[in-house]
N, C-alpha and C positions, 0 to 999 in steps of 0.2 A: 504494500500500500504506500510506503514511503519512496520508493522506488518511481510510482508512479506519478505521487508527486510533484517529485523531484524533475521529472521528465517536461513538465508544463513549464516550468523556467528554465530549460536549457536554451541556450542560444544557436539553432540552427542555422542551415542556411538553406534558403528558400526555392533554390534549383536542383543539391542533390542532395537535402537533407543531411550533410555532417555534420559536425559540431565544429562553430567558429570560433577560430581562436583569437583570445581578449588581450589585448592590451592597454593600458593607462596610465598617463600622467597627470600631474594636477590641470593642465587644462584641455586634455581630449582623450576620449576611451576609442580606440580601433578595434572592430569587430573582424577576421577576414578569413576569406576560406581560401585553403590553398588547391581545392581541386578547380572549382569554377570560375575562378578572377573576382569573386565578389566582396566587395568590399565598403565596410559602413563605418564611420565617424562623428561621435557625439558630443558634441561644447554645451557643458551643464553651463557655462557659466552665460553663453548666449541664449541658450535655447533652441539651437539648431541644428540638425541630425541631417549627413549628408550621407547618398547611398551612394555609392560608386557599380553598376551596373553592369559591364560589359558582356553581357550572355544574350542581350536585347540586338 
């Protein structure tokens, strides 16, 4: 049960379903996958979340 969870807030990625991996510093967190080129960037401090896309 915890398992499952745990599975609703993992951070996938939206083409081949892996799991994205995270990085962060104090002003931006990198989201990215290495199979599909996709890649997301979040600035808490502006408020603005940028996808980086190239499977489109």
């Amino acid at each position: 049960m915890l398992n499952l969870f745990k599975t609703l807030f993992e951070n996938k990625c939206p083409h081949c379903n892996e799991k994205l991996h995270v990085s962060s510093d104090p002003l931006c967190a990198t989201k990215t996958c290495s199979q599909c080129n996709y890649k997301e960037e979040s600035y808490g401090s502006l408020g603005v979340r940028i996808v980086y896309d190239t499977t489109k």
